[in-house]
C-alpha positions in Angstrom: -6.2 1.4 16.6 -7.6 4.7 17.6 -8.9 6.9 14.3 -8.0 10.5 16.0 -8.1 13.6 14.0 -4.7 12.9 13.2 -4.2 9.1 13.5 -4.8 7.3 10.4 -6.7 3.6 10.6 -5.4 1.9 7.7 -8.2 0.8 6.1 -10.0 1.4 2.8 -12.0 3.8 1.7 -14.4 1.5 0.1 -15.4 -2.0 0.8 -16.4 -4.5 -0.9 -19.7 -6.0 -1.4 -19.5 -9.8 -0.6 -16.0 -11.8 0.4 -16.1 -14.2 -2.3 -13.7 -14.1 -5.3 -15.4 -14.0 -8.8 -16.3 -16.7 -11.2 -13.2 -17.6 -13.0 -10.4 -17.0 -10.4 -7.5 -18.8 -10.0 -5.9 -17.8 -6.8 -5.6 -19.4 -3.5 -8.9 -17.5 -2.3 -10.9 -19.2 -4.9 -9.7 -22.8 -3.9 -10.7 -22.2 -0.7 -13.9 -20.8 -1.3 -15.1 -24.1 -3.5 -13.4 -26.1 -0.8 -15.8 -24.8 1.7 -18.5 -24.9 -0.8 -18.1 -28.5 -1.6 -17.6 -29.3 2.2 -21.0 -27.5 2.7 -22.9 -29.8 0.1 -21.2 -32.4 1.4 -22.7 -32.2 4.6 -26.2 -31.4 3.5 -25.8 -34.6 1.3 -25.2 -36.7 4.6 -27.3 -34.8 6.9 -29.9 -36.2 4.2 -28.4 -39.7 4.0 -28.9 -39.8 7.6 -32.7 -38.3 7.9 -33.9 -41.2 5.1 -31.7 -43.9 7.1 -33.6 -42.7 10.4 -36.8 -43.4 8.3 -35.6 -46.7 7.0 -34.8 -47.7 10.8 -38.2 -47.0 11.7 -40.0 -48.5 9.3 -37.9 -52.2 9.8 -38.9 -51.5 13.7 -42.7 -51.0 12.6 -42.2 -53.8 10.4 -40.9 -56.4 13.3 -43.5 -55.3 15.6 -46.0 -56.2 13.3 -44.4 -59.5 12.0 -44.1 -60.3 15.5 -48.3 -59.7 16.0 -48.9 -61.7 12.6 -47.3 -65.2 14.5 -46.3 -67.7 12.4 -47.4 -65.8 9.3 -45.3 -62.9 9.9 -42.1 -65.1 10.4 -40.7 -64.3 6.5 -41.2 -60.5 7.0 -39.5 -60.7 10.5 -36.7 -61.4 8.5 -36.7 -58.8 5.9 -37.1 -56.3 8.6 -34.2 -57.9 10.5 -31.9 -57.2 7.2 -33.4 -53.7 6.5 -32.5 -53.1 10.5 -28.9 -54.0 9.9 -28.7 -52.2 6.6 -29.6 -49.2 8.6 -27.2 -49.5 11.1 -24.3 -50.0 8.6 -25.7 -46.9 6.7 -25.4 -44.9 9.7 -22.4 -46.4 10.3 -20.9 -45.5 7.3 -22.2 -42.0 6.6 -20.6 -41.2 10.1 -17.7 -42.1 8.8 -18.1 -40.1 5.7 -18.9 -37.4 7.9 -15.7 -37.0 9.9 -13.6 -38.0 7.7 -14.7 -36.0 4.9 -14.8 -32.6 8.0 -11.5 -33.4 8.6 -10.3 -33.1 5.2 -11.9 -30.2 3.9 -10.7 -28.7 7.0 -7.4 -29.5 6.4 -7.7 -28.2 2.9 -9.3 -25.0 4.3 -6.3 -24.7 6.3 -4.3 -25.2 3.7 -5.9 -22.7 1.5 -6.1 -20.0 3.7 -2.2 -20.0 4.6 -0.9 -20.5 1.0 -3.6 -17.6 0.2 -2.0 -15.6 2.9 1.4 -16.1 1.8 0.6 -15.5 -1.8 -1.2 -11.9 -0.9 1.4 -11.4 1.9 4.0 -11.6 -0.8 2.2 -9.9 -3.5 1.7 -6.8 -1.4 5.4 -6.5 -0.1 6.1 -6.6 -3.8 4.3 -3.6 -4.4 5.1 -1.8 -1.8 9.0 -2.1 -2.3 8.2 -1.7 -6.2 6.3 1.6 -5.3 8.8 2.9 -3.0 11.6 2.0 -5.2 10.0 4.3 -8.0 10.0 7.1 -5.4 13.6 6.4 -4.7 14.9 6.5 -8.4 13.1 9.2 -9.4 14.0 11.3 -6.6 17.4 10.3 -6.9 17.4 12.9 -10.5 16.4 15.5 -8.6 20.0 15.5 -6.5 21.4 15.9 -9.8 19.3 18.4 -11.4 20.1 20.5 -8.4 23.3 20.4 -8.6 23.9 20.9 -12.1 21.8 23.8 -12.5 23.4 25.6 -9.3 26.7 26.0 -11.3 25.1 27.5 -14.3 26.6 30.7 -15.5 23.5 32.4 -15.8 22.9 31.7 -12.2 26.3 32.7 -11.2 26.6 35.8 -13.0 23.1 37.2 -11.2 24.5 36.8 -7.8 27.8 37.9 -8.9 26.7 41.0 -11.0 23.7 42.0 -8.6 21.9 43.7 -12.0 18.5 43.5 -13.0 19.4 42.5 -16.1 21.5 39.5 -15.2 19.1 38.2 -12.9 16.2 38.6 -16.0 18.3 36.7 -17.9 18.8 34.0 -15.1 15.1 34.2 -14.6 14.3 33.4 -18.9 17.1 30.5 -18.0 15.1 29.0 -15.0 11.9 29.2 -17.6 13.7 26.9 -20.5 14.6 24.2 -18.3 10.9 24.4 -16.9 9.9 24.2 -20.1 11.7 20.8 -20.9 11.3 19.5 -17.1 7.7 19.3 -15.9 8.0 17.8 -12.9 8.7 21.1 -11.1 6.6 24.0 -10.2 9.2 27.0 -10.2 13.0 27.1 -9.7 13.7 30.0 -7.3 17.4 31.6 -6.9 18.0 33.5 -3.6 21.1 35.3 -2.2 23.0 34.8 0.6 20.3 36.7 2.8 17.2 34.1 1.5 15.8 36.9 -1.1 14.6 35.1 -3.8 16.6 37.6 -6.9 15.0 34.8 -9.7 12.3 32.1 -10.8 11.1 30.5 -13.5 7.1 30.9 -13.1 7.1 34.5 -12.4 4.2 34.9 -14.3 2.2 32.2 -12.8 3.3 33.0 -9.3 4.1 36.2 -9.4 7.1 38.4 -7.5 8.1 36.1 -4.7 8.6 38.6 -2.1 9.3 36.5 1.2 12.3 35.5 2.2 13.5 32.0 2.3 16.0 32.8 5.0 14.8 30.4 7.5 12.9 27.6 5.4 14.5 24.4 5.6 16.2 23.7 2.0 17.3 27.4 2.2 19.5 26.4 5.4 20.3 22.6 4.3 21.9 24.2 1.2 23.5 26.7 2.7 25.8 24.6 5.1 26.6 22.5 2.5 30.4 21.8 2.1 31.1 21.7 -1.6 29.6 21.7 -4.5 28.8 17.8 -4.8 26.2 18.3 -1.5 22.6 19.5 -1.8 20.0 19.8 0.4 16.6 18.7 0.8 13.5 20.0 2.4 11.0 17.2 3.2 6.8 17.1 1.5 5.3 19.8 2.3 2.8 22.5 1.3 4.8 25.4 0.0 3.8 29.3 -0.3 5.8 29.9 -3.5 3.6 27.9 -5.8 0.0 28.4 -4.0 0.3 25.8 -1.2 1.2 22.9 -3.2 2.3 19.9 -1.9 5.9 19.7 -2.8 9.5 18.6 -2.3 12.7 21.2 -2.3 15.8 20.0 -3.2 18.3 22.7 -3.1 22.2 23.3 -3.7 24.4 26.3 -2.8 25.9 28.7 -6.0 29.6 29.3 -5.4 31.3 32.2 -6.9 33.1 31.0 -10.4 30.1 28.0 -10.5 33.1 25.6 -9.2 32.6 23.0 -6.4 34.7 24.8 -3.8 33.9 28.5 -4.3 32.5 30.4 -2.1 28.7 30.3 -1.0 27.3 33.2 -2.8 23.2 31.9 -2.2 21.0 29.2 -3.0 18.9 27.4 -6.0 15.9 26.0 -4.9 14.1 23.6 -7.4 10.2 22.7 -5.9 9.1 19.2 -7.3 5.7 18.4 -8.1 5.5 15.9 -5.0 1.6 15.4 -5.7 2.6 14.5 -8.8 4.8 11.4 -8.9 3.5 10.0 -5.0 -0.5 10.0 -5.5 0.2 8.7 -9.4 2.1 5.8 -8.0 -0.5 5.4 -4.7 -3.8 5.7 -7.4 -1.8 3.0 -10.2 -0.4 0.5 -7.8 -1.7 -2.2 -10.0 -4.3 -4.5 -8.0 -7.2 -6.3 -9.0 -10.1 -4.5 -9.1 -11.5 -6.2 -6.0 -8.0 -6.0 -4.3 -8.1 -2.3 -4.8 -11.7 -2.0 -3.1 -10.2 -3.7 -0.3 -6.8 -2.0 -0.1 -4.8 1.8 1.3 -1.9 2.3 -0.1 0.2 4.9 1.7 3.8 6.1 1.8 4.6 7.1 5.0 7.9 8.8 7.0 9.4 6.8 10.2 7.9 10.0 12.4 4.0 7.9 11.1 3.2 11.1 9.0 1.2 10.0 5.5 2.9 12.0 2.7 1.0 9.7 -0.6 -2.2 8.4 0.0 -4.9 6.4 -2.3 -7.4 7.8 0.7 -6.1 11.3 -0.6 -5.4 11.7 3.2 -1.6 12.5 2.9 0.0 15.3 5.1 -3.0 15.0 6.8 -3.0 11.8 9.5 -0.4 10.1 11.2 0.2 6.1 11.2 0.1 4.6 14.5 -0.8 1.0 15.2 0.8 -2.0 17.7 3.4 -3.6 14.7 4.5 -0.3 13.1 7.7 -1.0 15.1 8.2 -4.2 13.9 7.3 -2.9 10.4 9.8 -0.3 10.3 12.0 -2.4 11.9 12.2 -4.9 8.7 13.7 -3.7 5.2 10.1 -5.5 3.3 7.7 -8.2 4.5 4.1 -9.2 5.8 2.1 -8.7 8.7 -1.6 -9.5 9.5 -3.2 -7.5 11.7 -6.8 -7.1 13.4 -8.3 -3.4 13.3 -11.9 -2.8 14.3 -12.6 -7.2 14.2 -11.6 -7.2 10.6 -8.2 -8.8 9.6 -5.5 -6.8 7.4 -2.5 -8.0 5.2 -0.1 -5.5 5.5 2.8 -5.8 3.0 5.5 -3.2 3.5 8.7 -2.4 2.3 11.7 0.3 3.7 12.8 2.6 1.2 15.5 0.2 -0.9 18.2 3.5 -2.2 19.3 4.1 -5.5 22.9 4.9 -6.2 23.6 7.3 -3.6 20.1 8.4 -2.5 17.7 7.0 -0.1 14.6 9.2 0.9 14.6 6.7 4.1 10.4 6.7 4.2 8.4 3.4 3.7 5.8 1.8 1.7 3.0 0.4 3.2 0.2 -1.5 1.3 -2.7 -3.0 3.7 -5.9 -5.2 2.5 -8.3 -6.0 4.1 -8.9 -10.6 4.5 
């Protein structure tokens, strides 16, 4: 996978010293690292077996040749060299044996190890990632109904309705109390039919907000909303109104009488602290402390674009690589997958929905084998 200005390779930001799991681990990784450790001693064991055997053979050999020179004399010794001949050739024999069958074994077990430890990660990371995106769902799923709620309050209407400085003052000290109790948004901004934003919430910390809205995406979503009960939605992204800030607009339209079929008289915007919940969630996915030296945990949209990162990387790089289709294709699974000669574990999960919302992105967790 190519690492472009813009094309993410889904690797960590750190790696990890050595590949061996600690001293006192239980999972599959560890059995198969003592499997391979015993196999290795094991084989050093025999490869000794074998080096004194070779000795032993030679000395019986030296031992008939010089029974045979000693005649008669040497007839007794021929035959203890005889027996210390065979005994050799049945210790080679058996530490032969020993040899294969105890290579086959321990490679069996290896086997063994290494694809119950690749199920067990596999699964362990799908986990997360549908756990993670599933937090992203249900949280985000409040924010349709704060939207909505607040777009029919009377302060709100009565600004657009009256058109007076003082009303919209007073829907602008509104906006500021449910800031104060909601800290998960930067500003709520009110505009009118024409995108000019008449009230907000963080005047003071952001000042007059003097551009119009007009043509911004959760301006327009809202706008050609139906009834009341629709909102719309302006994807992460880094927003003007609240110093660049990486942030998600839901908005809903504000119909004359506050009612769910009146008449489109502009728009309330509420800007989420997207930085907020996603990198929280991408920094506190909870692996192992080696697991997170050899991990990226990303959410990401199906267009590739990173919008949470534990790289910190987000809005910044695309995801691109030759199972992405399959990946998206799938509601949660595992993949392994070879970047740069290294191996990957990729568990990944599409975003699950709660009640009636689904922000449609997907969870991707990869670590490297």
């Amino acid at each position: 996978m190519e690492n472009n200005n813009n094309t993410a390779v889904i690797e960590p930001e750190n790696t990890t010293e050595n590949g061996q799991p600690p001293e006192g681990d239980v999972s599959p990784e560890r059995i198969a690292h003592i499997a391979k450790d015993v196999s290795t001693k094991i084989d050093k064991t025999i490869s000794q077996i074998q080096t004194i055997n070779m000795q032993t053979h030679i000395l019986a050999v030296n031992a008939r040749i010089e029974a045979a020179r000693a005649g008669d004399a040497g007839r007794g010794f021929e035959v203890v060299a005889a027996e210390m001949g065979g005994l050799s050739r049945r210790t080679c024999t058996v530490s032969d044996d020993m040899a294969n069958e105890t290579r086959t074994a321990f490679s069996e077990l290896r086997s063994i190890s290494e694809s119950l430890s690749t199920n067990v990660r596999g699964t362990r990371l799908s986990d997360l990632a549908l756990t993670n995106i599933d937090l992203i769902d249900r949280n985000l799923f409040e924010r349709t109904c704060d939207v909505r709620w607040w777009a029919s309050d009377s302060s709100v209407v009565q600004a657009l309705t009256e058109e007076s400085n003082e009303a919209r003052a007073i829907a602008s000290a509104r906006l500021g109390q449910i800031l104060d109790s909601y800290t998960v948004y930067y500003d709520i901004v009110l505009c009118d039919r024409d995108g000019r934003v008449v009230a907000r919430g963080r005047e003071r910390e952001y000042g007059r907000a003097t551009a119009s809205q007009h043509d911004t995406r959760w301006f327009q979503s809202a706008m050609q909303t139906r009834t009341g009960e629709e909102y719309g939605f302006q994807t992460v992204h880094r927003n003007q109104l609240v110093n660049n800030s990486p942030v998600l607009v839901y908005s809903a339209a504000v119909r004359k009488g506050g009612t769910v079929d009146g008449q489109i008289i502009g728009a309330l915007g509420i800007i989420f602290n997207w930085e907020g919940l996603a990198q929280h969630i991408a920094h506190n996915t909870p692996l192992s402390a080696n697991g997170r030296a050899a991990s990226r945990v990303c959410i990401f949209q199906a267009d590739g674009l990173i919008i949470a990162d534990s790289n910190d990387r987000f809005l910044e790089e695309k995801i691109t690589f030759a199972s992405l289709p399959t990946i998206i294709s799938k509601k949660n699974g595992y993949h392994i997958e070879t970047f740069h000669g290294s191996q990957y574990c990729l568990g990944y999960a599409f975003s699950p929905g709660y009640e009636t919302y689904s922000t449609g992105w997907h969870s991707l967790i990869s670590q490297r084998l």
